[in-house]
C-alpha positions as CSV (number, residue, x, y, z in Angstrom):
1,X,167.4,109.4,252.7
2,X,168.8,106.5,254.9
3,X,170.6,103.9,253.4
4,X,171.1,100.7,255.5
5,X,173.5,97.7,255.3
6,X,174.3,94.7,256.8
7,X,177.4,93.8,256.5
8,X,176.7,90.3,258.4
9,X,174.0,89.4,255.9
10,X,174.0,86.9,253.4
11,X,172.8,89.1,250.4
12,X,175.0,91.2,248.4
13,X,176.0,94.4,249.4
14,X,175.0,96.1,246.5
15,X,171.7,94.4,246.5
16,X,171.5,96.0,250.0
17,X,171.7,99.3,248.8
18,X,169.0,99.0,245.7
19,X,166.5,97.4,248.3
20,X,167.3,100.5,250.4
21,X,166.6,103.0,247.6
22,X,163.1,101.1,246.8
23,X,162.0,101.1,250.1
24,X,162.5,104.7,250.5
25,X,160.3,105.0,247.0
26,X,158.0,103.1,248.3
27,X,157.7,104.8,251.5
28,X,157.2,108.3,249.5
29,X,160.8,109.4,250.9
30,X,161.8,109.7,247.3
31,X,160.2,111.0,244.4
32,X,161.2,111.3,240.2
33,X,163.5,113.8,240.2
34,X,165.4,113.2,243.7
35,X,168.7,113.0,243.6
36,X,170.8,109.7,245.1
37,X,173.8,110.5,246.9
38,X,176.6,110.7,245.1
39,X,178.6,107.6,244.4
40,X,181.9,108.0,246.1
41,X,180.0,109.6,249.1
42,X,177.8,107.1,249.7
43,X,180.3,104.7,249.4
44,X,182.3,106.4,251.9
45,X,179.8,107.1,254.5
46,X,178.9,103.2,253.7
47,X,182.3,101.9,253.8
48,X,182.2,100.1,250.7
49,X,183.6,99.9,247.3
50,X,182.7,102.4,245.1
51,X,182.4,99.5,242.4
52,X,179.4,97.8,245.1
53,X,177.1,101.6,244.8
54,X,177.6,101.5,241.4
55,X,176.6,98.3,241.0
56,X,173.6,99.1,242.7
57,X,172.9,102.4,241.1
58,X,173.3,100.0,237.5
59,X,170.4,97.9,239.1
60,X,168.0,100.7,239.6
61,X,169.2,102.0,236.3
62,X,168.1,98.8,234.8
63,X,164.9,98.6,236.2
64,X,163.9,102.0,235.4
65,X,163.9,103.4,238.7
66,X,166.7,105.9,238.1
67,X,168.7,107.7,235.3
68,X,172.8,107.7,234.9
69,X,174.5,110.5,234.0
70,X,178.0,111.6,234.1
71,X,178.1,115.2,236.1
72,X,175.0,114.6,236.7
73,X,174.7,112.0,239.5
74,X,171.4,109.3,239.7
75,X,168.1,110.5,239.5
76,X,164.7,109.1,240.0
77,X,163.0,108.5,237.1
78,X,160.0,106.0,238.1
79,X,158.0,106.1,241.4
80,X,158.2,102.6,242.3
81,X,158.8,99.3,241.4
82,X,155.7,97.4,240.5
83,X,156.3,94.2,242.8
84,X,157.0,96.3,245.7
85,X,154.0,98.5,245.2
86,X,152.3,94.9,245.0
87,X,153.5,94.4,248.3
88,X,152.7,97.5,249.6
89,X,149.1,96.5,248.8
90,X,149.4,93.2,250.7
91,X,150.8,94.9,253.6
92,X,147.8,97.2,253.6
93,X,145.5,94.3,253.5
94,X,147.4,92.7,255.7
95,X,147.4,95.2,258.7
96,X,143.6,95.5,257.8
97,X,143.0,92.1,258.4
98,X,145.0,91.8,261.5
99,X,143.0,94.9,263.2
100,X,139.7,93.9,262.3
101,X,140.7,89.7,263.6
102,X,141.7,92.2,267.0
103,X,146.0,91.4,266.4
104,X,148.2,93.7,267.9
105,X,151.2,95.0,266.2
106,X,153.6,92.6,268.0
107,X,151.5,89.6,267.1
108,X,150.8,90.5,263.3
109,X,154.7,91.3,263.1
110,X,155.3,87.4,264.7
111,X,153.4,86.1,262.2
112,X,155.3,87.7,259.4
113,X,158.5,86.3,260.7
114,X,157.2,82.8,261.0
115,X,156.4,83.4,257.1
116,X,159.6,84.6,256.2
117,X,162.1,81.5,256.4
């Protein structure tokens, strides 16, 4: 599992690392009953506070995504978040869509962008 920040962005850092996590649930990298790095390592491979992972971990807690336990670590507990399986969906459509209108990659990707601000 890859975890990626940006320490230059805007958003949290902690919000960073619970987008991470569902990305890799939604991309099938991690199933219920994966293990998450523990905190303290990932917050020293990250260079963060271990306060920020935590934070995180709480996030996914709250949503459902993982379980909490002392000794124990995080664990998966649900699949995927339901928005991002919603936008999985789209994507899908999406990339349908874009082949069958004759788009390349590069142009379909352009297009996102322009969307995204």
């Amino acid at each position: 599992m890859l975890i990626r920040i940006d320490p230059a962005s805007s958003r949290p850092i902690f919000a960073q690392i619970a987008a991470s996590v569902r990305r890799e649930l939604v991309g099938g990298s991690l199933t219920t009953g994966d293990r998450l790095p523990p905190a303290k390592e990932l917050a020293r491979s990250l260079d963060v506070n271990l306060h920020t992972v935590l934070r995180a971990y709480q996030e996914l807690r709250d949503e459902g995504l993982v379980d909490l336990r002392r000794g124990r670590g995080a664990v998966v507990t649900g699949s995927q978040p339901l928005a991002l399986a919603q936008v999985g969906e789209a994507v899908k459509s999406l990339v349908r869509a874009a082949h069958e209108a004759g788009m390349t990659e590069r142009e379909t990707v352009s297009l996102i962008a322009k969307e995204w601000f």
